[in-house]
C-alpha positions as CSV (number, residue, x, y, z in Angstrom):
1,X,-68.5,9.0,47.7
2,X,-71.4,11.0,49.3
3,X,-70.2,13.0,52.8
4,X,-73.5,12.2,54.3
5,X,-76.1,9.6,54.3
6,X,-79.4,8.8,54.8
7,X,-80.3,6.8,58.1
8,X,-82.8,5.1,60.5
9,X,-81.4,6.5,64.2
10,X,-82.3,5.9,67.7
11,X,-81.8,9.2,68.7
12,X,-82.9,9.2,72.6
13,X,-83.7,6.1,75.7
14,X,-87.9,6.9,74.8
15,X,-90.0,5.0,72.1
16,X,-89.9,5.8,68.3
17,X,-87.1,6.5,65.8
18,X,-86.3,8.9,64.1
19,X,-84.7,9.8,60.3
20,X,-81.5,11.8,60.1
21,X,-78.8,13.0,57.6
22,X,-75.4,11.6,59.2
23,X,-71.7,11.3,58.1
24,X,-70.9,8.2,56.1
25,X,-67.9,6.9,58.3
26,X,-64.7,5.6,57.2
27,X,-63.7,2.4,57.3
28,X,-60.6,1.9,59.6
29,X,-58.0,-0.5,59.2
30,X,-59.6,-4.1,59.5
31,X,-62.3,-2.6,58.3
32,X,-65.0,-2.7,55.3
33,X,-67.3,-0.2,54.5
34,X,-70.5,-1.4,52.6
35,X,-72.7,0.6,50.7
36,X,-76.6,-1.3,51.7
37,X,-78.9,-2.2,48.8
38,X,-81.5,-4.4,51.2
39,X,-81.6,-4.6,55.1
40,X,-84.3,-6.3,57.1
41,X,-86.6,-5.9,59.9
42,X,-86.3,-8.2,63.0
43,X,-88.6,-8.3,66.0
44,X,-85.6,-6.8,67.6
45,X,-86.0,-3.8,65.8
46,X,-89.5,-3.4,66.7
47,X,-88.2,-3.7,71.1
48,X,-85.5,-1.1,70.0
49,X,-88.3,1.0,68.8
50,X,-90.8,0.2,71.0
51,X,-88.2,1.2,74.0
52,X,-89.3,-2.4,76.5
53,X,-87.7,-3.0,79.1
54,X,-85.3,-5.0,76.8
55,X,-84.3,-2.1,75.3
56,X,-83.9,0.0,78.2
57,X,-81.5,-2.4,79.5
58,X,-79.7,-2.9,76.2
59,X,-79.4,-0.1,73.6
60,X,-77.5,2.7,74.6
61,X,-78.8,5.5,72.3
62,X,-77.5,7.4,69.5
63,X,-77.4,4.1,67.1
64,X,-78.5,3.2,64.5
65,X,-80.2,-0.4,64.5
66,X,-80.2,-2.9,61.5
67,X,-78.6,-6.2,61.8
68,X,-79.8,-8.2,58.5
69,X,-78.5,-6.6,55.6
70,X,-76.7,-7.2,52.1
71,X,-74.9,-4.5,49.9
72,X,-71.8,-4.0,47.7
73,X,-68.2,-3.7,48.9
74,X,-67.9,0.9,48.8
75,X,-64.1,1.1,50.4
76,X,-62.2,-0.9,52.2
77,X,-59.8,-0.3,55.4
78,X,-55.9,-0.5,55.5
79,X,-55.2,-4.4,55.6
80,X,-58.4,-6.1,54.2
81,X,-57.3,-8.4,51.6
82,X,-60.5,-10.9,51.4
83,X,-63.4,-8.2,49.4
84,X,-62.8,-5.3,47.1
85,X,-64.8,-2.8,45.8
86,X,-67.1,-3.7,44.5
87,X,-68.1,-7.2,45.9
88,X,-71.8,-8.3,47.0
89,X,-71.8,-8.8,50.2
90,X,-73.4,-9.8,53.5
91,X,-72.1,-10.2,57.0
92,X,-72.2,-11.6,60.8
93,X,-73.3,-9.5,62.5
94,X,-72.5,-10.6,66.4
95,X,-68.6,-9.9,66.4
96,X,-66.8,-12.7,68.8
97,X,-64.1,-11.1,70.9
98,X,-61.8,-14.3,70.1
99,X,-60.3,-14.4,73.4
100,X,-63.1,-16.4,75.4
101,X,-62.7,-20.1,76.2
102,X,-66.0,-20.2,73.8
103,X,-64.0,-18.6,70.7
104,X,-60.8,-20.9,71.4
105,X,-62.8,-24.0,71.2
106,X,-64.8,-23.1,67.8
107,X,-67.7,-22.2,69.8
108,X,-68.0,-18.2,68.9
109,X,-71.7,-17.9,68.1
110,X,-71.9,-18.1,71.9
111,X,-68.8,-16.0,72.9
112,X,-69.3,-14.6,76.4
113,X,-68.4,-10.6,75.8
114,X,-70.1,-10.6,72.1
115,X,-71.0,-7.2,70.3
116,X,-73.8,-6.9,68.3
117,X,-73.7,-4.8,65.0
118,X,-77.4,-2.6,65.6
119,X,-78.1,-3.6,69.2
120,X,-74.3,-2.9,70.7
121,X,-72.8,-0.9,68.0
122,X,-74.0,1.2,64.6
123,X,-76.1,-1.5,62.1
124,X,-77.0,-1.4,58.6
125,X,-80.5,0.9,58.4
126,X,-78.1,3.5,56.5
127,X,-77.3,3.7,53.2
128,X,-73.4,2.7,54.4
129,X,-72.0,0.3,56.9
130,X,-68.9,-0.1,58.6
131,X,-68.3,-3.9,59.0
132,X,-65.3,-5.5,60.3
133,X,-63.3,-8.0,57.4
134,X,-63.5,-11.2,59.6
135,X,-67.2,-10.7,59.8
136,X,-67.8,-10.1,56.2
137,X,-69.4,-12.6,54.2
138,X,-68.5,-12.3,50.6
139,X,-71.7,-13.5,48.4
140,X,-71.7,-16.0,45.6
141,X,-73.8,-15.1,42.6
142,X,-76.2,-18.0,43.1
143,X,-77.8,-16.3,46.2
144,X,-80.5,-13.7,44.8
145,X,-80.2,-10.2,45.9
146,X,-83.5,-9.9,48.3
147,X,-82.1,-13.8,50.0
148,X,-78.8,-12.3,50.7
149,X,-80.4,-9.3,53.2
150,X,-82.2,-12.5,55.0
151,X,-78.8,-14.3,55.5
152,X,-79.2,-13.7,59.5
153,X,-82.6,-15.1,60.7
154,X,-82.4,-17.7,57.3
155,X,-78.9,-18.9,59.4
156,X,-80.8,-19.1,62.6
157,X,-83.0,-21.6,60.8
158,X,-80.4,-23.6,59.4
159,X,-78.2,-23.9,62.9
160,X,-81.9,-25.1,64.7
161,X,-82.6,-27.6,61.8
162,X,-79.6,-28.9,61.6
163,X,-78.9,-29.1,64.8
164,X,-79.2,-32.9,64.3
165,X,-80.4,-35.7,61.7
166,X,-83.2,-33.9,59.8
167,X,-83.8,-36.2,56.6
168,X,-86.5,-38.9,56.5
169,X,-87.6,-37.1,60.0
170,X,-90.9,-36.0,60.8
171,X,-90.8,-32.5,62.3
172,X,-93.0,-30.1,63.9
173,X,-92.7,-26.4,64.1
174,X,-94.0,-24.4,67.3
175,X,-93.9,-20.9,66.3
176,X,-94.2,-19.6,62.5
177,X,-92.4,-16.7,62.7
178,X,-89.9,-15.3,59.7
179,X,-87.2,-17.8,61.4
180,X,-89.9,-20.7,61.9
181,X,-91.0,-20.3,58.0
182,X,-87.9,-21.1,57.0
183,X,-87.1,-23.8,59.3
184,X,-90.3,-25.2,57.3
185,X,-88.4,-24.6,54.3
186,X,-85.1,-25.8,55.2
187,X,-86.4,-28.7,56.6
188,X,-88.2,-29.7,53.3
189,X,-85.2,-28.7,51.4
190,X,-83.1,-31.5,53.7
191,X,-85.4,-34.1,53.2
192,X,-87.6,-34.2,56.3
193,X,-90.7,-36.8,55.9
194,X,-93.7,-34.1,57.0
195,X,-93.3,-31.0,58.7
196,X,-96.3,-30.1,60.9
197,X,-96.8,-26.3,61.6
198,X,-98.5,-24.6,64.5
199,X,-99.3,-21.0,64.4
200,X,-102.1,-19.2,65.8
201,X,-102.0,-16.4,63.2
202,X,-104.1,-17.0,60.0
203,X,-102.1,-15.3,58.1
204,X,-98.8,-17.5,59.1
205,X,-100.6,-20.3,58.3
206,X,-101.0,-19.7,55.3
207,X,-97.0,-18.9,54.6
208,X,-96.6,-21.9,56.3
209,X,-98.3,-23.7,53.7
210,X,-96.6,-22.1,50.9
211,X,-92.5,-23.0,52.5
212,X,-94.0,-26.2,52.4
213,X,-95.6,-27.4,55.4
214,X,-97.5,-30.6,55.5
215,X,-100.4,-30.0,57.5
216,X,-100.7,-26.3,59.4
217,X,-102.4,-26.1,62.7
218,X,-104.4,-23.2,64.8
219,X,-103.3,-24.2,68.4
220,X,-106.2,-21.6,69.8
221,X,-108.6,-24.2,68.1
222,X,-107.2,-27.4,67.0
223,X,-106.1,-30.0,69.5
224,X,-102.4,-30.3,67.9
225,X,-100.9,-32.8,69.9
226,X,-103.8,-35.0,69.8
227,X,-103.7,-34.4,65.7
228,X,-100.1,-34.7,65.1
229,X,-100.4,-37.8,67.5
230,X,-102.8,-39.0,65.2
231,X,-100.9,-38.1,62.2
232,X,-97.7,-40.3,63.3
233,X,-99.3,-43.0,64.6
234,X,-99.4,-42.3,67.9
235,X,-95.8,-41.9,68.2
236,X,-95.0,-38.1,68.2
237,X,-92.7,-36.7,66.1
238,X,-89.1,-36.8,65.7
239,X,-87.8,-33.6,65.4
240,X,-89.1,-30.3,67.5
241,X,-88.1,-26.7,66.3
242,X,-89.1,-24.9,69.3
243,X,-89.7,-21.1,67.6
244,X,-92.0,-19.4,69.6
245,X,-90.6,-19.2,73.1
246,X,-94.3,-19.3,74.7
247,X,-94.5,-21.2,77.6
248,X,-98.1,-23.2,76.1
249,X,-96.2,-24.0,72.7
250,X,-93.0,-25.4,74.8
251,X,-95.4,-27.6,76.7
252,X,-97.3,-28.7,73.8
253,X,-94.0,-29.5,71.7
254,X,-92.7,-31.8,74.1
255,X,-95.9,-33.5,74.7
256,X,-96.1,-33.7,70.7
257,X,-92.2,-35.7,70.9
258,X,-91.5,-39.2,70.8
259,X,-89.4,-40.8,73.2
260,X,-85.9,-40.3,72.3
261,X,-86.5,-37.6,70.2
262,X,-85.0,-33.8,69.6
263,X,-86.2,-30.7,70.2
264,X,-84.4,-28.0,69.0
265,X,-84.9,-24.7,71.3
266,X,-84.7,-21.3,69.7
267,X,-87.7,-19.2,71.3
268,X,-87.0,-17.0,74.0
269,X,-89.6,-17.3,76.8
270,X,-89.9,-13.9,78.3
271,X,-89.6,-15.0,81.8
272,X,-89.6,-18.4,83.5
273,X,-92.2,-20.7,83.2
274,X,-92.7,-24.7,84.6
275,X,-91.6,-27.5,82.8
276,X,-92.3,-31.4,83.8
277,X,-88.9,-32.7,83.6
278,X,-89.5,-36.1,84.8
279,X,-92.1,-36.5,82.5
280,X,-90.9,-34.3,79.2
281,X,-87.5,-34.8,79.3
282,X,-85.9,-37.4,82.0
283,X,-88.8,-40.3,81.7
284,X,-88.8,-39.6,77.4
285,X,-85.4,-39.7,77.3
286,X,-85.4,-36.7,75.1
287,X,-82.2,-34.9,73.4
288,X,-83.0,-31.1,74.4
289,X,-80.6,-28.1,72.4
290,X,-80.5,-24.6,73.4
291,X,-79.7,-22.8,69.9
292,X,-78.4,-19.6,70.0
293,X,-77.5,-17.5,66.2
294,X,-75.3,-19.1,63.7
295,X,-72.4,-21.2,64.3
296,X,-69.4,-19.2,62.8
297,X,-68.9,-19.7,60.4
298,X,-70.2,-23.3,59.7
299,X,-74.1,-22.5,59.1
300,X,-72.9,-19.5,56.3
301,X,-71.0,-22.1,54.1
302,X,-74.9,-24.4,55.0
303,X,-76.9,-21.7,54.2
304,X,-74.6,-21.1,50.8
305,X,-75.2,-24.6,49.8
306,X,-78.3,-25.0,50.7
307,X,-79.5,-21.7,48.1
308,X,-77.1,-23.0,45.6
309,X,-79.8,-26.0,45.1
310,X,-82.6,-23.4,43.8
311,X,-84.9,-25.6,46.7
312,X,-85.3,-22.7,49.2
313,X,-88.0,-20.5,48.2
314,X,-88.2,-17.8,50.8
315,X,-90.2,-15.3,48.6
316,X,-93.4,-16.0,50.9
317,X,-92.1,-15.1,53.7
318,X,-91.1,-11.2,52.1
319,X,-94.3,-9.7,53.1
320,X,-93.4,-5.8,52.3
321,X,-90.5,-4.0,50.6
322,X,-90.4,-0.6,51.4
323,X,-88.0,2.2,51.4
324,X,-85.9,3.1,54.4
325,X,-87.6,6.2,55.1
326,X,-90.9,4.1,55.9
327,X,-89.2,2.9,58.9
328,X,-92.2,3.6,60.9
329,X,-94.9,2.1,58.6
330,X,-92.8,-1.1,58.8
331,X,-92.9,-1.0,62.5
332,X,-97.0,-0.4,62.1
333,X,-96.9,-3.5,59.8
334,X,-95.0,-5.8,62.4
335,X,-97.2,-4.6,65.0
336,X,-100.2,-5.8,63.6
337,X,-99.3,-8.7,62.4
338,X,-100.0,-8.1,59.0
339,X,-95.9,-8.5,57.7
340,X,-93.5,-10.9,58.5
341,X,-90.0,-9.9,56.8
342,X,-90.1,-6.3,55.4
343,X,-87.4,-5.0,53.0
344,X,-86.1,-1.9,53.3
345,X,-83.9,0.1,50.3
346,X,-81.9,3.0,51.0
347,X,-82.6,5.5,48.2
């Protein structure tokens, strides 16, 4: 076992990151320590390095960031019975406090006084990882290698899908981010009738397309909820998967809904915006969910099953694979739009 280790750090509250040499840390008791092989990049990543106001209110520098991950099992704290060394492993990263009403009812993917493994506390853009054992998600041979680092934003699509009935559904998908691409694929995977995609980026359109949408839309030219009006017979479509958090794409979904039908809110507007109840929710007698993460630990054993089948192809969505050292060129490709989940390898 190496003394030091390679890392992505956050070294100061201004923008940009930087690469350091750092101890590896020792697992504790409770604890697992897990050597990475893959982590991912999330659009959280790129406010951390960005420093937005987000961040300034948030991250509390030194850290190191990194919240999507996979790796192998390198020691293992006093206590931990349930991985070895060894094991393939992933993990959950928001760490419930277990004492909230929210954790005592089953509810801990929205526990009140959560921590954050790479926002609130050291994440995986390191070669090791410290990782408590109740949060460690022990991988089954079936899931490939690059899949396993995209276990987080891949669960965040699974808890929005199924979220309600999905199969024999028609669906539409505001937003085609990483976590809207798979919802595309997921959605196809549980059956849905068509999935409808809208995207203003070309190039997300075209991912789209290859998870398996239907029909993809350009909402900056195409009038979508005329089309996918159109396309259900004037009824709208079952199922929304609300991705994008704009305020235009909100609107548009629900106008796009049939009565009495779901939408399933993931998104994050990033500041209050107006809404026609009466019309969009109350008169349409619509079923509205807030999703927030993965339920805990329900979606994982989903998400297992679901890439057990061999129907999930995520490959399009893995834009880049890169070493960790190109942090910044990773934050260049984000930016431009150019990448939508990047790999990164410790070396």
């Amino acid at each position: 076992m190496p003394s030091t280790m390679q890392a992505v750090v956050k070294a100061h509250a201004a923008p940009g990151i930087e690469l350091r040499e750092v101890p590896v840390p020792a697992p504790a008791a409770g604890e697992v320590l897990v050597r990475v092989q893959a982590a991912s990049v999330c659009g959280t990543d790129l406010h951390i390095f960005n420093w937005d106001p987000w961040a300034q209110g948030r991250i509390k520098p030194p850290l190191i960031p990194g919240h999507e991950f996979a790796g192998v099992v390198a020691g293992v704290g006093r206590g931990v019975t349930t991985v070895k060394e060894g094991d393939q492993v992933s993990a959950e990263m928001h760490v419930a406090c277990g004492k909230c009403m929210q954790c005592r009812i089953g509810e801990a993917h929205i526990c009140q006084h959560v921590r954050i493994l790479g926002v609130d506390a050291d994440g995986a853009f390191a070669s090791y990882v410290i990782i408590p054992e109740t949060n460690i998600w022990k991988l089954p041979t079936a899931i490939p290698h690059d899949y396993a680092s995209l276990l987080d934003p891949l669960g965040n699509a699974v808890h929005t899908v199924l979220a309600g009935p999905i199969a024999a559904q028609t669906v539409a998908v505001t937003g085609c981010g990483a976590i809207g691409l798979f919802s595309i694929a997921v959605a196809k995977a549980c059956g849905a009738a068509r999935v409808f995609a809208i995207e203003v980026n070309a190039h997300r359109r075209a991912v789209a397309a290859a998870m398996g949408a239907d029909l993809a839309l350009d909402p900056s030219t195409d009038n979508v909820t005329a089309r996918i009006l159109d396309e259900t017979g004037g009824t709208g479509v079952d199922v929304l998967l609300e991705m994008s958090g704009n305020p235009v794409a909100i609107r548009a979904g629900f106008a796009m809904l049939r009565t009495g039908g779901r939408a399933s809110l993931l998104g994050i507007p990033s500041k209050p915006f107006e809404l026609d109840f009466a019309r969009d929710i109350i008169f349409k007698g619509a079923i509205v969910q807030g999703i927030n993460g993965r339920k805990m630990f329900e979606t994982w054993f989903q998400m297992e099953a679901l890439l057990a089948t061999g129907k999930l192809n995520l490959e399009p969505a893995i834009t880049h694979r890169l070493k960790l050292a190109e942090f910044p060129r990773a934050m260049e490709l984000l930016q431009s739009g150019e990448a939508i989940k990047v790999l990164l390898k410790p070396e």
